[in-house]
C-alpha positions as CSV (number, residue, x, y, z in Angstrom):
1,X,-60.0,-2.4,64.3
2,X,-58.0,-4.1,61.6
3,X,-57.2,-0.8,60.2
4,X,-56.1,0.6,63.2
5,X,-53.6,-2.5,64.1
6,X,-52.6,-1.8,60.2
7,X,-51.3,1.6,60.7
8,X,-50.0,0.9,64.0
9,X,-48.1,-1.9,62.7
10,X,-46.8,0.5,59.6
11,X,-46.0,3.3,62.6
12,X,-43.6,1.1,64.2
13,X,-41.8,-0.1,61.0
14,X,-41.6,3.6,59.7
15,X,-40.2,4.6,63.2
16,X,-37.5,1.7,63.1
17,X,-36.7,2.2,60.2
18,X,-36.6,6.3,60.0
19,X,-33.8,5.6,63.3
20,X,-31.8,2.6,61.7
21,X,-31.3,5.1,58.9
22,X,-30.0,8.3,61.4
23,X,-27.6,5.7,63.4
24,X,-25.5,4.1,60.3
25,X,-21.6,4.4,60.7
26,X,-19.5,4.9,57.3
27,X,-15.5,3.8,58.7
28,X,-13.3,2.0,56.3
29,X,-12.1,-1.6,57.1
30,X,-8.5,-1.5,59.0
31,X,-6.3,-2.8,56.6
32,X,-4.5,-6.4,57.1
33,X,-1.3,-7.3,57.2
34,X,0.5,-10.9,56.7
35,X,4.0,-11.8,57.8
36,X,5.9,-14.7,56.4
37,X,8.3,-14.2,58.7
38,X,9.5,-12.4,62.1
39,X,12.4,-10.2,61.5
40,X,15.0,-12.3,63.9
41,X,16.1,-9.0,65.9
42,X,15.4,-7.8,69.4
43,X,14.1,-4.2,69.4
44,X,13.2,-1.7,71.8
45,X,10.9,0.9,71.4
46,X,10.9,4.7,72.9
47,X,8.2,6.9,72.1
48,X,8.7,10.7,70.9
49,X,8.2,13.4,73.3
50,X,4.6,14.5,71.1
51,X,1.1,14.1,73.3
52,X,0.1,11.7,70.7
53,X,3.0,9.5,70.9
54,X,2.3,9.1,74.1
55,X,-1.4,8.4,73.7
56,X,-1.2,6.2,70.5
57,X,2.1,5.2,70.4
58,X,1.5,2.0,72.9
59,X,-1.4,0.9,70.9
60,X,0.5,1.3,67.5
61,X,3.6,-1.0,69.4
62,X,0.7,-3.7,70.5
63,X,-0.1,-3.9,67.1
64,X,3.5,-4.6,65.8
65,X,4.1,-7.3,68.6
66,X,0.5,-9.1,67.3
67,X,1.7,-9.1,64.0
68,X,4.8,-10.3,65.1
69,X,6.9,-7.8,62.5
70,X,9.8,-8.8,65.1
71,X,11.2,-11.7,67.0
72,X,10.4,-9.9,69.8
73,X,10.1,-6.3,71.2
74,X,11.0,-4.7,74.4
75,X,8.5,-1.8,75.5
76,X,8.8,0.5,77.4
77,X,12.8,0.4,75.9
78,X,15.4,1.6,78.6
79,X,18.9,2.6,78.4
80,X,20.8,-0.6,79.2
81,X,18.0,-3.3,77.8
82,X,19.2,-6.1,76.2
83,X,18.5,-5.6,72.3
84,X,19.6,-5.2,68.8
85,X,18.4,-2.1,67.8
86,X,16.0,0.2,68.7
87,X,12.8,2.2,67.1
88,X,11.8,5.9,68.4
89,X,8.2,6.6,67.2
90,X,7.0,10.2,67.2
91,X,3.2,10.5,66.2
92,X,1.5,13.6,65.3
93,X,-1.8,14.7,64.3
94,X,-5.0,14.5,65.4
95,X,-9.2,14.5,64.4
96,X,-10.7,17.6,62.1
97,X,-14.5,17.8,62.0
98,X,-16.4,19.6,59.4
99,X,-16.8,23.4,60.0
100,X,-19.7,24.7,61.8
101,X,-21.3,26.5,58.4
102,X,-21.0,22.4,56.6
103,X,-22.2,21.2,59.8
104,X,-25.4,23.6,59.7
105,X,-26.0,23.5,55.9
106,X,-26.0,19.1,55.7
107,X,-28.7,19.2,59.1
108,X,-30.8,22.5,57.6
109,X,-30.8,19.8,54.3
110,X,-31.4,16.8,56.0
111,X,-34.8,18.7,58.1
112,X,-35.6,20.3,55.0
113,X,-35.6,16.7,53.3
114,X,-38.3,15.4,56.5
115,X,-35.4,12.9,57.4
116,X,-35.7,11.5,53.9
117,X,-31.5,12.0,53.5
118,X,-30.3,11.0,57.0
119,X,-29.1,7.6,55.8
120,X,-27.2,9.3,52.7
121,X,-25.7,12.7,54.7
122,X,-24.2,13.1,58.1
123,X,-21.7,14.5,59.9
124,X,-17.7,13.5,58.7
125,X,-14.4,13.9,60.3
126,X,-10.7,12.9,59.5
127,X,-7.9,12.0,61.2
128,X,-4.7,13.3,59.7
129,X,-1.6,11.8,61.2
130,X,2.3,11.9,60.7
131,X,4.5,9.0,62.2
132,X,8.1,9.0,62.0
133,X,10.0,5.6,62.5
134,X,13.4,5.7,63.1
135,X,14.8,2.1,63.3
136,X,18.8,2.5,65.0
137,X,21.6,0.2,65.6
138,X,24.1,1.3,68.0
139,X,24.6,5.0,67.2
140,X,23.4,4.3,62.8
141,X,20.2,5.0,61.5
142,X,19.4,1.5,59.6
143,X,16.4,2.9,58.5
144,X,14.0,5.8,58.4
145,X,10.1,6.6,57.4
146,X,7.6,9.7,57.4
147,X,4.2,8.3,56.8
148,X,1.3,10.5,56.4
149,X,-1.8,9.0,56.6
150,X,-5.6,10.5,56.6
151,X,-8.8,8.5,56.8
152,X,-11.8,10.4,56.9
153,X,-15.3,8.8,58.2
154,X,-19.1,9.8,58.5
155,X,-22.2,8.8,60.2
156,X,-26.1,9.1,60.8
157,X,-27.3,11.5,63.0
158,X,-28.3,9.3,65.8
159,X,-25.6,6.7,65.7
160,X,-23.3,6.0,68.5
161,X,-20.4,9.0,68.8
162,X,-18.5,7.0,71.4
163,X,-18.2,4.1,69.2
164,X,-17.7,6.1,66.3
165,X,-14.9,7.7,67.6
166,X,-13.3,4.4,69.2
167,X,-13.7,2.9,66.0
168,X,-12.4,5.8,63.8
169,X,-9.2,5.9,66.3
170,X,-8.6,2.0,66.1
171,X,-8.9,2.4,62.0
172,X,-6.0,5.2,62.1
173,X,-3.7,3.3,64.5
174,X,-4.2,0.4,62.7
175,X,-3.1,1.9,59.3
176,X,-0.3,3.3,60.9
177,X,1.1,0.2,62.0
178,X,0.4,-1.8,59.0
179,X,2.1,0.9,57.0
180,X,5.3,1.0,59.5
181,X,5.6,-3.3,59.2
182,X,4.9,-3.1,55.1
183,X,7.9,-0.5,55.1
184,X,9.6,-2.9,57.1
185,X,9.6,-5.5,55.3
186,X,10.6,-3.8,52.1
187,X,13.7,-3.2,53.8
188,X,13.8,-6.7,55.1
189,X,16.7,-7.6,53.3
190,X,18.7,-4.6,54.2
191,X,17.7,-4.6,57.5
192,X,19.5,-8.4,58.7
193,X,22.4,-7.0,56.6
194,X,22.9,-4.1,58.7
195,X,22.5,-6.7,62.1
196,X,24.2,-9.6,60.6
197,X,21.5,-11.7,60.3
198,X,21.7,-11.9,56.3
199,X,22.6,-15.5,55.2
């Protein structure tokens, strides 16, 4: 009888831990980003005309206002607000998943391995995104950026795709946005010039 609760006992620990091992998530940490200081301007934001502007770009403008890059921001921007400059943010891109052949070959490895490699090899996407910034007083460009950002992630076989996917999304916005307010303040200096709030 001992036996038997034994190998029961090591049935249910082998189970757990064969599908803990097919549901871990491999996603980068979102990077952080610390302002001394809010840039003292008023600035509107209009999205570009792209799907994924439209989709991410209110998301990437809720970051900014968190990490207060500005004194404050007006979004949606309309002709006629009350402001000091304004940004247009056009965001293209999207997810690529691995091929169907990669996709077959890693799960033909990972059956032929009896499971043993699930925690090591899974499935993998990455996100490949473009954002252009243009930051405008009046009818000047002050300043302008391309980024280009791609952040690839992986996970078990079993693990959450929904989450995954939330996650992943979050991760690539969040990059976005921190790489906008670093090129921001880089050009801190020459941005109050061009608004005459230099001292």
């Amino acid at each position: 009888m001992n036996k038997l609760k034994v190998k029961g006992a090591l049935g249910i620990i082998a189970f757990i831990l064969f599908f803990s091992g097919c549901t871990w998530q491999r996603i980068p940490t979102p990077p952080a980003y610390y302002v001394s200081k809010s840039l003292p301007i008023r600035i509107g934001i209009e999205l570009g005309g792209t799907s994924e502007s439209q989709v991410y770009g209110p998301l990437v403008v809720k970051h900014l206002k968190e990490m207060g890059v500005f004194d404050s921001v007006v979004y949606p921007y309309r002709d006629g607000d009350t402001v000091d400059g304004v940004i247009r943010l056009t965001i293209k891109g999207g997810w690529k998943g691995e091929n169907a052949g990669v996709g077959f070959i890693k799960g033909a490895i990972i059956g032929l391995s009896l499971f043993t490699l699930s925690p090591i090899i899974g499935p993998e996407m990455t996100g490949i995104h473009d954002a252009n910034v243009t930051l405008s007083k009046d009818i000047s460009v002050v300043v302008e950026y391309s980024i280009h950002l791609e952040t690839s992630v992986s996970w078990g076989l079993l693990a959450n795709t929904t989450e995954v996917s939330v996650k992943s999304t979050d991760l690539q916005l969040r990059k976005i946005s921190v790489e906008i307010a670093n090129r921001i303040d880089k050009d801190r200096l020459r941005i109050l010039k061009e608004f005459g709030k230099a001292k």
